[in-house]
mmCIF file of the N, C-alpha and C atoms, coordinates in Angstrom:
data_MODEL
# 
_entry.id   MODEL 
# 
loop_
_atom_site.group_PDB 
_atom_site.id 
_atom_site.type_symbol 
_atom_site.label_atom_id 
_atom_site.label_alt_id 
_atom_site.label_comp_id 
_atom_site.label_asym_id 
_atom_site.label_entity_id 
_atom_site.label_seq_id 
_atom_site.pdbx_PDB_ins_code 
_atom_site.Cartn_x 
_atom_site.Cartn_y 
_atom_site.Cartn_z 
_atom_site.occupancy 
_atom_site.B_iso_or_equiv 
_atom_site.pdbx_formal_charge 
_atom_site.auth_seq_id 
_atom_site.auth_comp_id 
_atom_site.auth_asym_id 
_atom_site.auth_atom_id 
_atom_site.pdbx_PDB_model_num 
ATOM 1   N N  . UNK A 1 1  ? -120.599 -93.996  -109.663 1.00 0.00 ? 1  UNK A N  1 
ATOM 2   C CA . UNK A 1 1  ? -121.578 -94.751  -108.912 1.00 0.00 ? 1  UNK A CA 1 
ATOM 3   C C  . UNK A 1 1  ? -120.846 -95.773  -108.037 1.00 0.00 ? 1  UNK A C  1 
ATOM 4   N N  . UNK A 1 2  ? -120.856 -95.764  -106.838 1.00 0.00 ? 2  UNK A N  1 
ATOM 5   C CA . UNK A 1 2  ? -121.128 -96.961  -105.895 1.00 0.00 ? 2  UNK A CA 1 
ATOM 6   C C  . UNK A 1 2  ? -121.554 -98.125  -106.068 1.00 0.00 ? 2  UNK A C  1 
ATOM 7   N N  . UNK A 1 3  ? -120.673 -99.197  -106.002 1.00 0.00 ? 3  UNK A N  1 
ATOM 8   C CA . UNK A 1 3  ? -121.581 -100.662 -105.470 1.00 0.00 ? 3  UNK A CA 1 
ATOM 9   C C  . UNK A 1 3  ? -120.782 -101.011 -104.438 1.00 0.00 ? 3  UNK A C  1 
ATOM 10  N N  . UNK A 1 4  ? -121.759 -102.133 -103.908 1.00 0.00 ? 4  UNK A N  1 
ATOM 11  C CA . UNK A 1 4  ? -121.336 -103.072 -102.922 1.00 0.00 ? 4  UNK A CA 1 
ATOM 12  C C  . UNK A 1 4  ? -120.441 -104.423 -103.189 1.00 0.00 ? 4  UNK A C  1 
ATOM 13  N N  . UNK A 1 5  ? -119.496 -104.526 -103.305 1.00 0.00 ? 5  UNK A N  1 
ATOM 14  C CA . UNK A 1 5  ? -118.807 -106.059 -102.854 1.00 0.00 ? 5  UNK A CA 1 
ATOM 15  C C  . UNK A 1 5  ? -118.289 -106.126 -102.005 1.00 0.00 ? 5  UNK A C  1 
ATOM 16  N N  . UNK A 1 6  ? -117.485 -108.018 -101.987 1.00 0.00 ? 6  UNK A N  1 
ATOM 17  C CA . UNK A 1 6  ? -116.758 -107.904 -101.302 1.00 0.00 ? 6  UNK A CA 1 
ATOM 18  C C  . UNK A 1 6  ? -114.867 -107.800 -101.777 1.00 0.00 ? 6  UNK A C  1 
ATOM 19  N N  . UNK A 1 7  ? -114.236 -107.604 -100.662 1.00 0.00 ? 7  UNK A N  1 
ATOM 20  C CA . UNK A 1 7  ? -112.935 -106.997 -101.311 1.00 0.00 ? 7  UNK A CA 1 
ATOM 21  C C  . UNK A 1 7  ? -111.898 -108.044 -101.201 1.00 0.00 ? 7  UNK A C  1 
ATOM 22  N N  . UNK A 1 8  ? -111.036 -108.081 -101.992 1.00 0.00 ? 8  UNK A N  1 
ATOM 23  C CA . UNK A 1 8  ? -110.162 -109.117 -102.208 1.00 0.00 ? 8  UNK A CA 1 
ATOM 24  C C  . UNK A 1 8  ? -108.907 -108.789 -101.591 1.00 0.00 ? 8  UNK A C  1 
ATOM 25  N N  . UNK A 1 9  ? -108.687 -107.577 -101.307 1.00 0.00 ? 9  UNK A N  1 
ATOM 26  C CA . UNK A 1 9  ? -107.798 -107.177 -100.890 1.00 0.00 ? 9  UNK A CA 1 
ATOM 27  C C  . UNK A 1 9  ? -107.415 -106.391 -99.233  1.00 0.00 ? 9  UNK A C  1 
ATOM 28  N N  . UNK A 1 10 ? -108.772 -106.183 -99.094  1.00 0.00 ? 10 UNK A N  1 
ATOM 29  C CA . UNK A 1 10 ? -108.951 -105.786 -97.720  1.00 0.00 ? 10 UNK A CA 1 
ATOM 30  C C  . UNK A 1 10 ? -109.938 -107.172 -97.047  1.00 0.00 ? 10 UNK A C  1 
ATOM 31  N N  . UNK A 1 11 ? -109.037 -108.227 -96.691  1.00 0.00 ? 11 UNK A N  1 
ATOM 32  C CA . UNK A 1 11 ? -110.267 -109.260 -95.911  1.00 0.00 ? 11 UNK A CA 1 
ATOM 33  C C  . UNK A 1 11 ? -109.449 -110.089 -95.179  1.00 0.00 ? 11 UNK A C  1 
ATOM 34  N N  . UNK A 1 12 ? -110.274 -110.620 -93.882  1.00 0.00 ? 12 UNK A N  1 
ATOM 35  C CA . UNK A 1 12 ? -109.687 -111.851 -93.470  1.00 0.00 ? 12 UNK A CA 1 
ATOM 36  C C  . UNK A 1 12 ? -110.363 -113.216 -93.565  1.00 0.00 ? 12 UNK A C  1 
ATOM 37  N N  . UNK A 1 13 ? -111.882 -113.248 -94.064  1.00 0.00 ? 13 UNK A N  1 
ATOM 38  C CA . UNK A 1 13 ? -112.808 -114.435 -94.016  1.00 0.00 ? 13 UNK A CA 1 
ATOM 39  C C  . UNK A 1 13 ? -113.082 -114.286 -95.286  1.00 0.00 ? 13 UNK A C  1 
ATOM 40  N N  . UNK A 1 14 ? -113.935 -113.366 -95.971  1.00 0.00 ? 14 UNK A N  1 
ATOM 41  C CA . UNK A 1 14 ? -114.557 -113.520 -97.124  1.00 0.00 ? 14 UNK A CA 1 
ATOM 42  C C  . UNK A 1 14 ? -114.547 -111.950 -97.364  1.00 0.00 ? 14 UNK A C  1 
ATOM 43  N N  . UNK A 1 15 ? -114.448 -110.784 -97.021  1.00 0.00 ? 15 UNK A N  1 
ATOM 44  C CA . UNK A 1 15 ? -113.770 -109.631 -97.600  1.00 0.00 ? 15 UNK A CA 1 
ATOM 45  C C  . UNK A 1 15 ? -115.456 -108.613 -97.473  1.00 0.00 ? 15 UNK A C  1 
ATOM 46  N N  . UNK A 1 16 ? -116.433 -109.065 -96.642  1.00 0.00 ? 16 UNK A N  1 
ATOM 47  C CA . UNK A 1 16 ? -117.199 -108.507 -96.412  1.00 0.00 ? 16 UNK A CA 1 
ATOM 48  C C  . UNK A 1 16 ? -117.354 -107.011 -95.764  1.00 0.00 ? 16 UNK A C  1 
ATOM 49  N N  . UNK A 1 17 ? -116.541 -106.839 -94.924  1.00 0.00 ? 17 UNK A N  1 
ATOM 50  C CA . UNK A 1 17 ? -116.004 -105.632 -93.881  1.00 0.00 ? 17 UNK A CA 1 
ATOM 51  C C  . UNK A 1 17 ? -114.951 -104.860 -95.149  1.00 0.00 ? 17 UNK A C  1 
ATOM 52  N N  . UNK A 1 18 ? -114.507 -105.303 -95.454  1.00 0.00 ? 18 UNK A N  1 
ATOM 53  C CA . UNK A 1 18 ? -113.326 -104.723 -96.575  1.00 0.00 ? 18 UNK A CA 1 
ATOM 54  C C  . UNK A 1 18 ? -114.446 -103.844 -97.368  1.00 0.00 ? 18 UNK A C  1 
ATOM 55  N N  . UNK A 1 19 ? -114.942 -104.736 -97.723  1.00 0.00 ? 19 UNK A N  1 
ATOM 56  C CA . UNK A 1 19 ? -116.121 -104.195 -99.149  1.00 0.00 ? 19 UNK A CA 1 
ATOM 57  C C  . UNK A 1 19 ? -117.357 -102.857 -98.402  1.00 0.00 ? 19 UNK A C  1 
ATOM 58  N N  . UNK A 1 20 ? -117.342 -103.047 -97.456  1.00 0.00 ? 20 UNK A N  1 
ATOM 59  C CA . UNK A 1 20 ? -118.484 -102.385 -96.644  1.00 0.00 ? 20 UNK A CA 1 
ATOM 60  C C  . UNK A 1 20 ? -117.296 -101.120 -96.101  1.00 0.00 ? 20 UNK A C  1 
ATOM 61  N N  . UNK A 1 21 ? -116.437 -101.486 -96.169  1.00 0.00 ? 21 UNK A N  1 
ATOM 62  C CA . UNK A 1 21 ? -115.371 -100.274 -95.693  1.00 0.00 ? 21 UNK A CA 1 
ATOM 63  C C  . UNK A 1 21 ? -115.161 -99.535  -96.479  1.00 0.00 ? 21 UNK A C  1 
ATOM 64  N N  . UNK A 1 22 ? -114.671 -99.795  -97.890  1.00 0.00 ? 22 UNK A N  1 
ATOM 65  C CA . UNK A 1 22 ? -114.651 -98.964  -98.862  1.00 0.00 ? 22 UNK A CA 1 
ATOM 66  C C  . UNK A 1 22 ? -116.699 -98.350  -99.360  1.00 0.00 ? 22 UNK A C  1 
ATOM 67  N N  . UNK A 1 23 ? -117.545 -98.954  -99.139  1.00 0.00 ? 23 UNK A N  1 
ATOM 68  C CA . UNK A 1 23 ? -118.559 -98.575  -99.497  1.00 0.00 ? 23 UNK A CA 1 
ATOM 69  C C  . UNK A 1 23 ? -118.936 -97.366  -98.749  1.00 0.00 ? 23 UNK A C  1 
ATOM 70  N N  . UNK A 1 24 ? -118.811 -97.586  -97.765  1.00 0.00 ? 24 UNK A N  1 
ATOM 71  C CA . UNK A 1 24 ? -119.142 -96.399  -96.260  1.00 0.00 ? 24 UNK A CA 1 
ATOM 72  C C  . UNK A 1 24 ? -118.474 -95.599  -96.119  1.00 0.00 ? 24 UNK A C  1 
ATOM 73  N N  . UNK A 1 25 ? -116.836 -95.750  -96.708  1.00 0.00 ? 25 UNK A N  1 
ATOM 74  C CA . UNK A 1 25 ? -115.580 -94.826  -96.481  1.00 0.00 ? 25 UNK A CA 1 
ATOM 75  C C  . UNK A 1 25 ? -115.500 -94.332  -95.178  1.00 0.00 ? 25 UNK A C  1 
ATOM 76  N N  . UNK A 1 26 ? -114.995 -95.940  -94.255  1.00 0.00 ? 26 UNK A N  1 
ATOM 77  C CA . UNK A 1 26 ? -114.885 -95.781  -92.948  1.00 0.00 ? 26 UNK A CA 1 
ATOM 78  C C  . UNK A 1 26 ? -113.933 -97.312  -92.687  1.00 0.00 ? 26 UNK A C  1 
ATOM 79  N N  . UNK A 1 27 ? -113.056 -97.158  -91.697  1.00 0.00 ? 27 UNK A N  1 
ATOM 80  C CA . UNK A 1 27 ? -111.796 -98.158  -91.719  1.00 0.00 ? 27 UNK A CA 1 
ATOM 81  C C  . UNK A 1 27 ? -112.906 -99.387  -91.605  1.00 0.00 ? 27 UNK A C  1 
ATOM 82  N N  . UNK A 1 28 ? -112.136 -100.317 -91.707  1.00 0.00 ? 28 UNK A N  1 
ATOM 83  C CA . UNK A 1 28 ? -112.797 -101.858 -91.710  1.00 0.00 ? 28 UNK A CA 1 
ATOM 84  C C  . UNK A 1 28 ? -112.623 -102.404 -90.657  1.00 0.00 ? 28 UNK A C  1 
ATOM 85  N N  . UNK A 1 29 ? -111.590 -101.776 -89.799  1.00 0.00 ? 29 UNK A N  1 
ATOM 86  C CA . UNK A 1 29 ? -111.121 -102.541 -88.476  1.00 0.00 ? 29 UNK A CA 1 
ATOM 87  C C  . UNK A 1 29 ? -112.224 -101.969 -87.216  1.00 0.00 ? 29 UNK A C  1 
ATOM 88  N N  . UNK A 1 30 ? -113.127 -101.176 -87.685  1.00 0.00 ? 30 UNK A N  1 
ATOM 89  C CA . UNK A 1 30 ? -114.235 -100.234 -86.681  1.00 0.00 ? 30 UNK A CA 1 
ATOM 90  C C  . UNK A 1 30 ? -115.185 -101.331 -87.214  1.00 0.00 ? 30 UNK A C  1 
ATOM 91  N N  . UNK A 1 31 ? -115.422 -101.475 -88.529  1.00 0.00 ? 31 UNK A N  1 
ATOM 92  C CA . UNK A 1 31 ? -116.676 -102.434 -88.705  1.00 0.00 ? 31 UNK A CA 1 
ATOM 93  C C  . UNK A 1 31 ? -116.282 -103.754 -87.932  1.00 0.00 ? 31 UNK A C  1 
ATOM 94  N N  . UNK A 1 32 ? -115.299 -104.440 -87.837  1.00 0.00 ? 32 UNK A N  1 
ATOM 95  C CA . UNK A 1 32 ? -114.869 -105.765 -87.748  1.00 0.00 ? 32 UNK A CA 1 
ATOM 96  C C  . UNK A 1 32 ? -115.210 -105.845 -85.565  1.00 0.00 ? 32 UNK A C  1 
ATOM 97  N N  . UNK A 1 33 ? -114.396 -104.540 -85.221  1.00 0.00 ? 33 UNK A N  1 
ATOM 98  C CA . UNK A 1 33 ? -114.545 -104.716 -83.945  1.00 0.00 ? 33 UNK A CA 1 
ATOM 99  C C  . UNK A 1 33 ? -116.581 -104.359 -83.246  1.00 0.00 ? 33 UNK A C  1 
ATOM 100 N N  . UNK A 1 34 ? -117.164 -103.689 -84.099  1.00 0.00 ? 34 UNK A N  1 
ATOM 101 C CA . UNK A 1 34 ? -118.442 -103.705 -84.102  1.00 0.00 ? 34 UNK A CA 1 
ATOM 102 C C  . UNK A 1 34 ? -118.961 -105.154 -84.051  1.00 0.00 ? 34 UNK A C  1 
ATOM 103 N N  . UNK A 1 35 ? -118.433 -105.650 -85.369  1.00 0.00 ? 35 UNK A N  1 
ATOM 104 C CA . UNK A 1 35 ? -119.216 -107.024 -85.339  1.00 0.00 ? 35 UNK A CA 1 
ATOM 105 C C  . UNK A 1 35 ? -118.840 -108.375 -84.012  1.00 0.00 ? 35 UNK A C  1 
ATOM 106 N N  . UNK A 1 36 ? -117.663 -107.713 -83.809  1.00 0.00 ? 36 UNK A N  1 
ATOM 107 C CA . UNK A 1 36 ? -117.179 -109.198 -82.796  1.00 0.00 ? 36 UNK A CA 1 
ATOM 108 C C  . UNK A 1 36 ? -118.345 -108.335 -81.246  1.00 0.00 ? 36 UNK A C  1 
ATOM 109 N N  . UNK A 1 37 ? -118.146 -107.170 -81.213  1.00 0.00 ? 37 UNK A N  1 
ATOM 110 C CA . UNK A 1 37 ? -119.350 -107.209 -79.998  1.00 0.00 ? 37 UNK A CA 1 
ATOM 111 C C  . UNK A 1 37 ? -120.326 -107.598 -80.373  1.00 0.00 ? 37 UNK A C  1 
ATOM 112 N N  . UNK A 1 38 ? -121.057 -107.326 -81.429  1.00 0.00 ? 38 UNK A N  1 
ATOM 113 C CA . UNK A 1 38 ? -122.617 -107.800 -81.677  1.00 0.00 ? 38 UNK A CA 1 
ATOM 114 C C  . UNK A 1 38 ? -122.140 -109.524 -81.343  1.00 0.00 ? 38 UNK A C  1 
ATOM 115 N N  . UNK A 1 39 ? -121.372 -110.382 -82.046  1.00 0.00 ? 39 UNK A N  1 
ATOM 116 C CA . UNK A 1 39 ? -121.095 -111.359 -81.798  1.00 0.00 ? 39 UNK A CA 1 
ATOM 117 C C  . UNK A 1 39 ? -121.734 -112.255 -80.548  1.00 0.00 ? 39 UNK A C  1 
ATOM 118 N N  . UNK A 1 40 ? -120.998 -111.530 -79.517  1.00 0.00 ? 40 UNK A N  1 
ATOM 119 C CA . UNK A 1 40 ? -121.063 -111.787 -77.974  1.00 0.00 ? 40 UNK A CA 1 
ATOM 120 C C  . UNK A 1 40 ? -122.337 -112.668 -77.670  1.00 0.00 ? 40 UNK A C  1 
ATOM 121 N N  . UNK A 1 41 ? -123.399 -111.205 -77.489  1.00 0.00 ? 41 UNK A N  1 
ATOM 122 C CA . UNK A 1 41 ? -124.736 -111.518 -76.968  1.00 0.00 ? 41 UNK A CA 1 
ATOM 123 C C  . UNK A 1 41 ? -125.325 -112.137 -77.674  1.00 0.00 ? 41 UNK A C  1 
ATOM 124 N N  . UNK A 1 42 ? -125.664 -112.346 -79.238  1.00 0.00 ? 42 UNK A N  1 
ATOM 125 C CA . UNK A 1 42 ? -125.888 -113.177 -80.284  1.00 0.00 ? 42 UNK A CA 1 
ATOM 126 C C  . UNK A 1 42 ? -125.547 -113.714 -81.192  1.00 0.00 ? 42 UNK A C  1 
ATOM 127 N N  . UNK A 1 43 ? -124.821 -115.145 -80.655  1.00 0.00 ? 43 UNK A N  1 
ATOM 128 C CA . UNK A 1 43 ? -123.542 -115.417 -81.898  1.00 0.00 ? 43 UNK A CA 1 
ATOM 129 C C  . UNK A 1 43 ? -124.076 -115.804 -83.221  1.00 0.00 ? 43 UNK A C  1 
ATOM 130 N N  . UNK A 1 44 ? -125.069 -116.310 -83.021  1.00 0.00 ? 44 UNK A N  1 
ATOM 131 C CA . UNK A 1 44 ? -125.854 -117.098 -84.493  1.00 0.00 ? 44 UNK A CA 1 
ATOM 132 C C  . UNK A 1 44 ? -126.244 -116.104 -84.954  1.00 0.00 ? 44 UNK A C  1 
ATOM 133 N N  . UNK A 1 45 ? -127.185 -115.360 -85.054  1.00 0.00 ? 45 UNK A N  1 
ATOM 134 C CA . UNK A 1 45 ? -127.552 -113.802 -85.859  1.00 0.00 ? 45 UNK A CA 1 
ATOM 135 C C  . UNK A 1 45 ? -126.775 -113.521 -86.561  1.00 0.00 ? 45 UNK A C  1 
ATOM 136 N N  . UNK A 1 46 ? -125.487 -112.848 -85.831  1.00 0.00 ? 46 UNK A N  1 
ATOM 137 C CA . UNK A 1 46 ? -124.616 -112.752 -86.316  1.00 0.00 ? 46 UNK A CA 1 
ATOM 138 C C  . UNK A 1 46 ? -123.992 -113.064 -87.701  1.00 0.00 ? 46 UNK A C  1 
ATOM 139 N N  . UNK A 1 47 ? -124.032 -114.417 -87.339  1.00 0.00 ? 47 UNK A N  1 
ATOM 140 C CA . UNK A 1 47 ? -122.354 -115.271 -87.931  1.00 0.00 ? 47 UNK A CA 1 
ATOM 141 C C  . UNK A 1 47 ? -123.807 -115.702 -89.298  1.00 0.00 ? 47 UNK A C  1 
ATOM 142 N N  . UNK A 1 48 ? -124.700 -115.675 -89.183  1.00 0.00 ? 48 UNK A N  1 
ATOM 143 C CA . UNK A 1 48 ? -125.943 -115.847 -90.137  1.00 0.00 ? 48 UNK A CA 1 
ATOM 144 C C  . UNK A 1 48 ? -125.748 -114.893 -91.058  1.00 0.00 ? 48 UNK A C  1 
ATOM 145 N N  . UNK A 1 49 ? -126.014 -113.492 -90.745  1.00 0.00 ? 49 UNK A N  1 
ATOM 146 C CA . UNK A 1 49 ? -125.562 -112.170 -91.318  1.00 0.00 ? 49 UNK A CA 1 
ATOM 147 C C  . UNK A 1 49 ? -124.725 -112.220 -91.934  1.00 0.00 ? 49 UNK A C  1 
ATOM 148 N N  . UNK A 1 50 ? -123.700 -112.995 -91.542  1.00 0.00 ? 50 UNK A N  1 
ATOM 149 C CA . UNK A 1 50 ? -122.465 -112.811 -92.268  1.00 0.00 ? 50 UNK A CA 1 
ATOM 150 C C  . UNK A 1 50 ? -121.575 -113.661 -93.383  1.00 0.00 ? 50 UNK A C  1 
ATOM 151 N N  . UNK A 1 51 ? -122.346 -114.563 -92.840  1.00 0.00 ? 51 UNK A N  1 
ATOM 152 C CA . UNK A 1 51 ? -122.635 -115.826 -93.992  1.00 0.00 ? 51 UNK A CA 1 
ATOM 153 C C  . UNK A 1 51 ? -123.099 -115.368 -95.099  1.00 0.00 ? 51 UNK A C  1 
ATOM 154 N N  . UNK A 1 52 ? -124.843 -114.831 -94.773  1.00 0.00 ? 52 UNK A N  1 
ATOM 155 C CA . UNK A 1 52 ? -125.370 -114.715 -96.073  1.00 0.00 ? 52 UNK A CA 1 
ATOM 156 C C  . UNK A 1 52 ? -125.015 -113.563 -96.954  1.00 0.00 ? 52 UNK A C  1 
ATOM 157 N N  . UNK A 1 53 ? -124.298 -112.958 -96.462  1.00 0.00 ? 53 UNK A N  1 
ATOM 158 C CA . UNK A 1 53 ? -123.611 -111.543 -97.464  1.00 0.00 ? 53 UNK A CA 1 
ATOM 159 C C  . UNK A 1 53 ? -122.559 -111.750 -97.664  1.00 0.00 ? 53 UNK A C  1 
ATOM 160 N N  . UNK A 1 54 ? -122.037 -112.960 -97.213  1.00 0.00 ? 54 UNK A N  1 
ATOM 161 C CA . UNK A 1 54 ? -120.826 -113.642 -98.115  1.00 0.00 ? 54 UNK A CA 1 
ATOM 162 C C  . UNK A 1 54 ? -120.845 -114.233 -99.147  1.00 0.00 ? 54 UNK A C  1 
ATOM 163 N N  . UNK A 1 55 ? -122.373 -114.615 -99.006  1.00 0.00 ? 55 UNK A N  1 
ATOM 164 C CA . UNK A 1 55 ? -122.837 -115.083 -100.134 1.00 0.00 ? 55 UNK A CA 1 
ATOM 165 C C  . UNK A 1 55 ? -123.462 -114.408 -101.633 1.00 0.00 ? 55 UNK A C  1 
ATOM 166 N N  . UNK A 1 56 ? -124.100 -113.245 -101.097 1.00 0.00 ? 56 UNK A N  1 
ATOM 167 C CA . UNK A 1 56 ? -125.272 -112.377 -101.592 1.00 0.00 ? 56 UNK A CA 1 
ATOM 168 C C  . UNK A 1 56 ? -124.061 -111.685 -102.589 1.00 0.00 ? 56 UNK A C  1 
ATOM 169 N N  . UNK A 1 57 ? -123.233 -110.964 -101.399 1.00 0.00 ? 57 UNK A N  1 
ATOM 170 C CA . UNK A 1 57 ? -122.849 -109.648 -102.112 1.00 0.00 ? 57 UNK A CA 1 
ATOM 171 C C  . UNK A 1 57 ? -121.389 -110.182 -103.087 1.00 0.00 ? 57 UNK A C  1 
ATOM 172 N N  . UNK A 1 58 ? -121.379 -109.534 -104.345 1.00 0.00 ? 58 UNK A N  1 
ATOM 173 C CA . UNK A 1 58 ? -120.636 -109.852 -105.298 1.00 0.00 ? 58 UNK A CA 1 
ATOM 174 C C  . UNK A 1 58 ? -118.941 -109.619 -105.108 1.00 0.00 ? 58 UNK A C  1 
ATOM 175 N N  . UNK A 1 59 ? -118.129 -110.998 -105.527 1.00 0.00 ? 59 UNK A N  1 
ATOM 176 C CA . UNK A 1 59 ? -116.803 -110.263 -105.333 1.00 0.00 ? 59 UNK A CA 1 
ATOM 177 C C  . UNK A 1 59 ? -115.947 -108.995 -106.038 1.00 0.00 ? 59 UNK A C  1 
ATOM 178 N N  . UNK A 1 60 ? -115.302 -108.134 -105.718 1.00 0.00 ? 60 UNK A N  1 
ATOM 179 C CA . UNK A 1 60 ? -114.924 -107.044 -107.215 1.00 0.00 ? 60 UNK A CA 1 
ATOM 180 C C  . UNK A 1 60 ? -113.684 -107.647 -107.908 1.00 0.00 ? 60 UNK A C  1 
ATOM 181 N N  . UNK A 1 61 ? -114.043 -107.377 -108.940 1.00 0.00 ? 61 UNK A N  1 
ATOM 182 C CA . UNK A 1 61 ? -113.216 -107.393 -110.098 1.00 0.00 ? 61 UNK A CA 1 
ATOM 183 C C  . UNK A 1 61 ? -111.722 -107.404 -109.911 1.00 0.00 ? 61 UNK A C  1 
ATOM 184 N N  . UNK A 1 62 ? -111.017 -108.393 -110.118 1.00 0.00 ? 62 UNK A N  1 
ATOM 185 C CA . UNK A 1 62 ? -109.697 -108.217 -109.437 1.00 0.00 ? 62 UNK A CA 1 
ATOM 186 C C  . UNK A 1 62 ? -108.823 -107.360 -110.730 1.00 0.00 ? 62 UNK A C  1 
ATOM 187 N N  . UNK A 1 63 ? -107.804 -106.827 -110.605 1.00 0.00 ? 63 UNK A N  1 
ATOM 188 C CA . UNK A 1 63 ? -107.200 -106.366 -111.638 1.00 0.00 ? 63 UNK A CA 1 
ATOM 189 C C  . UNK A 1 63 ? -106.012 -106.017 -111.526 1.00 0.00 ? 63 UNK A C  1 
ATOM 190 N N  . UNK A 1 64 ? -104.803 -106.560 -112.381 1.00 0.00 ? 64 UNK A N  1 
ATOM 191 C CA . UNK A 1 64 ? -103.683 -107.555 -112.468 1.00 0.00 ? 64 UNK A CA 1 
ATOM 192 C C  . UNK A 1 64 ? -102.793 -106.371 -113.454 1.00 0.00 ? 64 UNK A C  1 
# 
């Protein structure tokens, strides 16, 4: 089974794109350049979005 976090190991802010990269099984650097266009025309939406699923979505399990 699948879940959603975020990734500790694939991130540069809070590991949201990382976590959504491995969820989708699609590079993170396609999600990341997606989001900086959406960015553009609506920066607050955005950066809102991305906030709150920084918040929402759970970090994974680190393991050492």
């Amino acid at each position: 089974m699948k879940k959603l976090y975020r990734s500790s190991d694939n991130r540069f802010i809070a590991g949201v794109f990382g976590g959504l990269s491995d969820y989708f099984n699609i590079d993170a650097t396609i999600l990341r350049l997606i989001f900086v266009i959406c960015l553009i025309p609506s920066f607050f939406t955005f950066a809102l979005i991305y906030a709150v699923a920084a918040l929402i979505i759970p970090k994974d399990m680190e393991i050492y």
